[in-house]
DOLO-653705 format. One record per atom (N, C-alpha, C, O): residue in three letters; chain; x, y, z. Coordinates in steps of 0.05 Angstrom, whole numbers, padded with zeros to 5 digits. Example, Ala and Ser with C-alpha at 12.3 -4.5 7.8 and 13.67 -1.06 7.14 Angstrom:
code, unit, east, north, up
ala, A, 00264, -00114, 00156
ala, A, 00246, -00090, 00156
ala, A, 00264, -00066, 00156
ala, A, 00285, -00066, 00169
ser, A, 00257, -00045, 00142
ser, A, 00273, -00021, 00143
ser, A, 00258, 00001, 00157
ser, A, 00268, 00023, 00161
This chain:
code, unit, east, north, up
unk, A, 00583, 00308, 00445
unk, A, 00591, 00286, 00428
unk, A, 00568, 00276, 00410
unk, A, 00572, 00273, 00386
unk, A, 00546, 00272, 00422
unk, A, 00520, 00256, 00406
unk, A, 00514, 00274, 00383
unk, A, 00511, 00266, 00360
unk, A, 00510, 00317, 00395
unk, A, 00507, 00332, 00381
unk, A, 00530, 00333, 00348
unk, A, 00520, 00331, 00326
unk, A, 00549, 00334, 00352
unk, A, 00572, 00325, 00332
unk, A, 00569, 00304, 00322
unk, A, 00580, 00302, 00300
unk, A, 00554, 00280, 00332
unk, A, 00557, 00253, 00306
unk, A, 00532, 00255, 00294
unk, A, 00529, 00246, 00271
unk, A, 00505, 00272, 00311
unk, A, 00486, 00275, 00292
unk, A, 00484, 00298, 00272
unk, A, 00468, 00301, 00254
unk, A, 00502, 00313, 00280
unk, A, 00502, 00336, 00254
unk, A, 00521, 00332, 00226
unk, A, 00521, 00348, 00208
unk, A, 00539, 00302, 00229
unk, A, 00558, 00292, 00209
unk, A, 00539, 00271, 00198
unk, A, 00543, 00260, 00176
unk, A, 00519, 00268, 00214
unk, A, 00500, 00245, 00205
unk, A, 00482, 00265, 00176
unk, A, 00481, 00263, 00151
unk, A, 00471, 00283, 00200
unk, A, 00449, 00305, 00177
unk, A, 00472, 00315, 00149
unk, A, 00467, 00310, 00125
unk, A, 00492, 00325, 00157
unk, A, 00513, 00327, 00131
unk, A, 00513, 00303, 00111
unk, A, 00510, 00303, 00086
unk, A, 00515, 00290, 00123
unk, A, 00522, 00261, 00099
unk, A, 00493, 00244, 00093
unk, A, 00489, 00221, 00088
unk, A, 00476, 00266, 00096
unk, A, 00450, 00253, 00085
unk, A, 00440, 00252, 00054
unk, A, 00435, 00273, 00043
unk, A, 00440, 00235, 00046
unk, A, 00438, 00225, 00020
unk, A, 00412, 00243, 00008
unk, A, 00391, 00236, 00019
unk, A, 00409, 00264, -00013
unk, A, 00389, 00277, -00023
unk, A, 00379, 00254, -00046
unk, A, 00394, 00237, -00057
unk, A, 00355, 00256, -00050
unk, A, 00345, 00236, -00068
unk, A, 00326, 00252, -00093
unk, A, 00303, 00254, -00085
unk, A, 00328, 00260, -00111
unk, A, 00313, 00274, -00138
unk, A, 00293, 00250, -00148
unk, A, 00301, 00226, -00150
unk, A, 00264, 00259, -00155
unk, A, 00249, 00242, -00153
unk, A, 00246, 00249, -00188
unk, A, 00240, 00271, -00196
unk, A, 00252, 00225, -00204
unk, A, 00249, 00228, -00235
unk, A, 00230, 00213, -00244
unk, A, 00235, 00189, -00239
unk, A, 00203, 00217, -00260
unk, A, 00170, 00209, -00264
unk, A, 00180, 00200, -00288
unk, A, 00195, 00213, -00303
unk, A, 00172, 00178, -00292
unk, A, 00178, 00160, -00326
unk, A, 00144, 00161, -00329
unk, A, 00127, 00146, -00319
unk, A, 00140, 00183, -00348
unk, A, 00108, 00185, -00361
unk, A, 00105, 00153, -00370
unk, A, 00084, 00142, -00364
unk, A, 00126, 00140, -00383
unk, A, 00112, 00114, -00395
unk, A, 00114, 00092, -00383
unk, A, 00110, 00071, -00396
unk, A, 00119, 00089, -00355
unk, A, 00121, 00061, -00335
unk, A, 00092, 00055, -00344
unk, A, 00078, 00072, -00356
unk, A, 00087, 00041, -00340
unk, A, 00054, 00024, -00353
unk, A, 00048, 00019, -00317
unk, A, 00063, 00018, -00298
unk, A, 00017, 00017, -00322
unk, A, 00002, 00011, -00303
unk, A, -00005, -00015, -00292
unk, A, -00003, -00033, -00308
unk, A, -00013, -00023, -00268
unk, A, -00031, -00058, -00264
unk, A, -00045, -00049, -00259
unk, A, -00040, -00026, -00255
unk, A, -00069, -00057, -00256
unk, A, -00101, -00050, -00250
unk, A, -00101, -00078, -00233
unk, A, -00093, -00100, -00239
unk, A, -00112, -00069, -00209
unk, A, -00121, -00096, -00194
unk, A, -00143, -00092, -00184
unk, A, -00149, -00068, -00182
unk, A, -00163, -00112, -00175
unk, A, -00191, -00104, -00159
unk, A, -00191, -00116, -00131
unk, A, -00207, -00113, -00113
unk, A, -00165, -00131, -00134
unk, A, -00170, -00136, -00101
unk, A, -00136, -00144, -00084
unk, A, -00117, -00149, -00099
unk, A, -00133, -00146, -00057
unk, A, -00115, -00164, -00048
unk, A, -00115, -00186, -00040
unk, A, -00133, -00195, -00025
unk, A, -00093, -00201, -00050
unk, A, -00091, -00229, -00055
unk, A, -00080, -00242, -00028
unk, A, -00087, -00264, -00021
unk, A, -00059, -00223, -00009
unk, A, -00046, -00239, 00007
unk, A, -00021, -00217, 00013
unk, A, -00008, -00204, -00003
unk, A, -00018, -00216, 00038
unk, A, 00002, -00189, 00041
unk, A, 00019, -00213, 00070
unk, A, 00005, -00229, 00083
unk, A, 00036, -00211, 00072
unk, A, 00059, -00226, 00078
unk, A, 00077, -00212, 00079
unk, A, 00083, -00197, 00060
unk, A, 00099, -00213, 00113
unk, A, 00125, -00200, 00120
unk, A, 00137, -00220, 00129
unk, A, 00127, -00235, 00145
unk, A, 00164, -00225, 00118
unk, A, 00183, -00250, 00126
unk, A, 00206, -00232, 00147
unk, A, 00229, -00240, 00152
unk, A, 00196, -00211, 00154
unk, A, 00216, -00204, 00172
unk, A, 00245, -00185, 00153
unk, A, 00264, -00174, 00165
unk, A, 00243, -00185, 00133
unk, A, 00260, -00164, 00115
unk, A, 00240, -00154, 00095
unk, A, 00240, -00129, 00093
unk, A, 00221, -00168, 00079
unk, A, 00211, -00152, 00066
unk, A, 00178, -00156, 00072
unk, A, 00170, -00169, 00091
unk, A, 00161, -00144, 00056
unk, A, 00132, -00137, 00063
unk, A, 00127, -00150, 00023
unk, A, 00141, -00142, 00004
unk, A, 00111, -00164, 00022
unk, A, 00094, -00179, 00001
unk, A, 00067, -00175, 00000
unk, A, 00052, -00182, 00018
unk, A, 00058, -00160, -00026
unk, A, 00037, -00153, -00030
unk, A, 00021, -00167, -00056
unk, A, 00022, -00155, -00076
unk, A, 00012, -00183, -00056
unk, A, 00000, -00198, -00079
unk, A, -00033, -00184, -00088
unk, A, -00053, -00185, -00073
unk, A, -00032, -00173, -00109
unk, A, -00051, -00161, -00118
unk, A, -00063, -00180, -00140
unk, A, -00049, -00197, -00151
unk, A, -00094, -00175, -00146
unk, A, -00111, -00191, -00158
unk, A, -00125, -00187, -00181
unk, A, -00128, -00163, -00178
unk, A, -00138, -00192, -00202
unk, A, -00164, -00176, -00214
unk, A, -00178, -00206, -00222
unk, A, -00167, -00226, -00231
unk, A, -00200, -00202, -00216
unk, A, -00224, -00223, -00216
unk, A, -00237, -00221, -00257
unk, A, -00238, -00200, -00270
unk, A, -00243, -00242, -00267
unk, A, -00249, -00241, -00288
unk, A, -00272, -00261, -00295
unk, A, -00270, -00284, -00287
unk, A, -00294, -00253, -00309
unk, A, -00314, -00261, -00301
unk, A, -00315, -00279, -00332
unk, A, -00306, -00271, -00353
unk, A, -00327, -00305, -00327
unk, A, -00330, -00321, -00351
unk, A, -00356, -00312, -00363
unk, A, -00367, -00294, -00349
unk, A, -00369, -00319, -00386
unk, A, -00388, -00316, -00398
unk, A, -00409, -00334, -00389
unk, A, -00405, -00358, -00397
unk, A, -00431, -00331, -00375
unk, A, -00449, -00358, -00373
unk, A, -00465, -00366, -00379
unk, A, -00483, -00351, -00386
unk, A, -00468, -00389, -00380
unk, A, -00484, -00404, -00401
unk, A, -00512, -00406, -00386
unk, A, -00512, -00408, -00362
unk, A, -00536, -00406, -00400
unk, A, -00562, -00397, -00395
unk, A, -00564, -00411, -00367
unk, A, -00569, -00398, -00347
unk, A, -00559, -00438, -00365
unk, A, -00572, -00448, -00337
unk, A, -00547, -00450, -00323
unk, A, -00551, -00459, -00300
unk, A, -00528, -00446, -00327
unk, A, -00505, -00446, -00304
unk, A, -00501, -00416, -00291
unk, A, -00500, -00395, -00303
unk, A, -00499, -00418, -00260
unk, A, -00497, -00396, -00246
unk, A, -00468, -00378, -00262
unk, A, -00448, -00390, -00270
unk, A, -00471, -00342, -00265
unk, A, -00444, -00336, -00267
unk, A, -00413, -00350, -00258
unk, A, -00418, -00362, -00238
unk, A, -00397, -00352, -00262
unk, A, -00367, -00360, -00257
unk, A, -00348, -00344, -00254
unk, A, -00343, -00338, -00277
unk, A, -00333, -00331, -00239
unk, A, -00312, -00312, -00239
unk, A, -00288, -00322, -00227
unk, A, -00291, -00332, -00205
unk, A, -00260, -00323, -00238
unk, A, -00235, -00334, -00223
unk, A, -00221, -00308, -00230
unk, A, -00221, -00295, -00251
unk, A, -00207, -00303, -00203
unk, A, -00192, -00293, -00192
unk, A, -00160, -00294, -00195
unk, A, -00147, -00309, -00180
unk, A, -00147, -00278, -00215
unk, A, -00118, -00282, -00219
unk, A, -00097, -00270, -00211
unk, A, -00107, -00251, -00199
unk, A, -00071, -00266, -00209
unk, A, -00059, -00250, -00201
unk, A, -00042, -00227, -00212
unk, A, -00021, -00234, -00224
unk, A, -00046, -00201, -00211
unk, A, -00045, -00189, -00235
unk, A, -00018, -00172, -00222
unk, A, -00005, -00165, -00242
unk, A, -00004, -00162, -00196
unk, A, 00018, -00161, -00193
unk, A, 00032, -00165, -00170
unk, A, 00015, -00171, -00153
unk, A, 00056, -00165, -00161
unk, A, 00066, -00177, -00126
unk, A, 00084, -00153, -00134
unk, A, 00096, -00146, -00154
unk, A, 00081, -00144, -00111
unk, A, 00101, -00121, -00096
unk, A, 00116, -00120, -00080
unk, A, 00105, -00117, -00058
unk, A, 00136, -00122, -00079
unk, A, 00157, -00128, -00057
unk, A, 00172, -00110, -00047
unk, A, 00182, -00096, -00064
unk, A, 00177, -00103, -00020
unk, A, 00180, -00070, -00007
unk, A, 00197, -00090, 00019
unk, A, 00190, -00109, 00032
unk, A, 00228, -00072, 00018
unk, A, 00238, -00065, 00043
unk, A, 00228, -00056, 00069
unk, A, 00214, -00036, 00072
unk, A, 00233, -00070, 00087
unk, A, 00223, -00054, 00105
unk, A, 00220, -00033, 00115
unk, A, 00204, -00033, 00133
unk, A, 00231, -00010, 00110
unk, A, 00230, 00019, 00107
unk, A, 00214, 00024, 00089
unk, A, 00198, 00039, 00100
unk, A, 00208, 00021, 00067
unk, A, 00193, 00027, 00044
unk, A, 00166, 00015, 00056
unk, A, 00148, 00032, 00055
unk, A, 00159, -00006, 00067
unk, A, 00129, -00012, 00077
unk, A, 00129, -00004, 00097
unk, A, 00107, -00009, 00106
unk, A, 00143, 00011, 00116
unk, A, 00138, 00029, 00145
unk, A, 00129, 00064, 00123
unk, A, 00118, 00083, 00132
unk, A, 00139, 00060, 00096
unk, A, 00135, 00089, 00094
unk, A, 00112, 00081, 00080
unk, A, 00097, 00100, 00087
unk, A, 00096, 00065, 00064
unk, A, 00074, 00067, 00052
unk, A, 00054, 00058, 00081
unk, A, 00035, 00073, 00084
unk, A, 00058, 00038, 00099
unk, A, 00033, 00053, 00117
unk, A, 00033, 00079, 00127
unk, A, 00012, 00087, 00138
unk, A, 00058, 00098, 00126
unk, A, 00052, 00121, 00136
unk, A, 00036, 00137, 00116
unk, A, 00020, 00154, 00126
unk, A, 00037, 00134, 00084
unk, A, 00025, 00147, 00065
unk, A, -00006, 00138, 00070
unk, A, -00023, 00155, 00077
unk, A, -00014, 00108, 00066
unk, A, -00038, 00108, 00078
unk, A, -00054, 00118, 00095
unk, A, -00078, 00123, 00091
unk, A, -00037, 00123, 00122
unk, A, -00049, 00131, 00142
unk, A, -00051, 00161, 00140
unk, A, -00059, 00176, 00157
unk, A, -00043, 00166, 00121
unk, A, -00043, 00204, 00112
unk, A, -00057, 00207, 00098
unk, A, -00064, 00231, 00097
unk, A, -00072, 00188, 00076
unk, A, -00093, 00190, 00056
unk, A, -00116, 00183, 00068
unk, A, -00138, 00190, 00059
unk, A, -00115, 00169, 00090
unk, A, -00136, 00157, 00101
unk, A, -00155, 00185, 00114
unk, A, -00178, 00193, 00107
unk, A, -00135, 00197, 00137
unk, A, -00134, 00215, 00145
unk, A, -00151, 00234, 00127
unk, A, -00174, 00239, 00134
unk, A, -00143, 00242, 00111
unk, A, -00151, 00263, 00086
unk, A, -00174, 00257, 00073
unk, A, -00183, 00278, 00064
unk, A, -00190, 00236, 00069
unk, A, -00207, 00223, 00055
unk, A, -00233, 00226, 00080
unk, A, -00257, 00229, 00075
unk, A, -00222, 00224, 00106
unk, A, -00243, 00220, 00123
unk, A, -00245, 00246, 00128
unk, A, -00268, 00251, 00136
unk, A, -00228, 00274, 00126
unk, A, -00230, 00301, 00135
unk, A, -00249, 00309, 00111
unk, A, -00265, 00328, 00113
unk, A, -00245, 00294, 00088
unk, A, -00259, 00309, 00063
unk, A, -00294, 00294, 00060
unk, A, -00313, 00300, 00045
unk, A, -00293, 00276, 00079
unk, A, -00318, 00260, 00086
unk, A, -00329, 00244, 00060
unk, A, -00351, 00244, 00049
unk, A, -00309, 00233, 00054
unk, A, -00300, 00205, 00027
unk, A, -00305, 00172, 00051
unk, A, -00316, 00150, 00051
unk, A, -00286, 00191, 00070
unk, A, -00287, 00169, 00078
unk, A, -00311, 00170, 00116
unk, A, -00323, 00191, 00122
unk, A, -00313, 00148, 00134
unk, A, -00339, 00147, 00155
unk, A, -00318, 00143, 00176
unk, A, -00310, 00121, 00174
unk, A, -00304, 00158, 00201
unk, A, -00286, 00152, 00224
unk, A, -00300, 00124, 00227
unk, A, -00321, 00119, 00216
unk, A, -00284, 00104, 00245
unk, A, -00299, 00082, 00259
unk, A, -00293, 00099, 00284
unk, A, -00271, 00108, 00290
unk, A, -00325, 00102, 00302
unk, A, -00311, 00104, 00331
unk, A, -00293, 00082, 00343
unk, A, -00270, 00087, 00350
unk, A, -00302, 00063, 00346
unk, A, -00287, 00033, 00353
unk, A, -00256, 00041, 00349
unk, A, -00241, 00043, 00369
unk, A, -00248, 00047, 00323
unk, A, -00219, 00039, 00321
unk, A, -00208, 00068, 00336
unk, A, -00186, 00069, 00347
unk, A, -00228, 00092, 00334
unk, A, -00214, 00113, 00354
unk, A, -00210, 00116, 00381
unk, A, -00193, 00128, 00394
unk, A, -00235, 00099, 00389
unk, A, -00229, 00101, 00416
unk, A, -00207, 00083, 00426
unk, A, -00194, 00090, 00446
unk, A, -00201, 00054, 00410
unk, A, -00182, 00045, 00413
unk, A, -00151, 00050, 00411
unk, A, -00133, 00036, 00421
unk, A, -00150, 00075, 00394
unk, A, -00123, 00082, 00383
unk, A, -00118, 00104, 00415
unk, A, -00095, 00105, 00425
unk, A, -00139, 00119, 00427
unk, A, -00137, 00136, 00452
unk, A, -00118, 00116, 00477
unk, A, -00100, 00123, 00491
unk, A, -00129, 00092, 00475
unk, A, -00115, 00076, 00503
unk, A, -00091, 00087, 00508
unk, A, -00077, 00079, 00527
């Protein structure tokens, strides 16, 4: 029985064609602002810092604005930490990126 409702399941699986719009425009951000889950969705507030001009005896000034918020289903933010954790992965095999032992030995428990 389970075999039969999961093979009507795999049948009626929705195929998805992935279509690239060359001209969606970009955000450029330099930092995160604040990432927040209300329990349906995952909130990502992205930043870019902009630096004022300064005046001879005043220290530099830089404020911090918000340049885009991202808002992801919860499936969609279970699938972008899995993308992270696959680039991460990849970055540290190509030695971009430094293992922490700490977080490995912790992920072994």
């Amino acid at each position: 029985m389970v075999k039969k409702v999961q093979e009507a399941t795999e049948q009626q699986a929705l195929k998805v064609q992935h279509v690239d719009l060359p001209e969606l425009g970009e955000t450029f951000a330099d930092s995160i602002d604040l990432v927040f889950f209300d329990g349906q969705t995952l909130r990502i507030n992205f930043g870019v810092t902009r630096f004022e001009k300064p005046e001879q005896t005043a220290p530099a000034i830089a404020k911090r604005y918000p340049s885009c918020r991202l808002v992801l289903t919860a499936g969609a933010a279970v699938e972008l930490m899995n993308q992270i954790q696959q680039l991460t992965a990849r970055m540290v095999q190509s030695g971009v990126l430094k293992a922490n032992a700490a977080t490995d030995s912790e992920h072994k428990k």
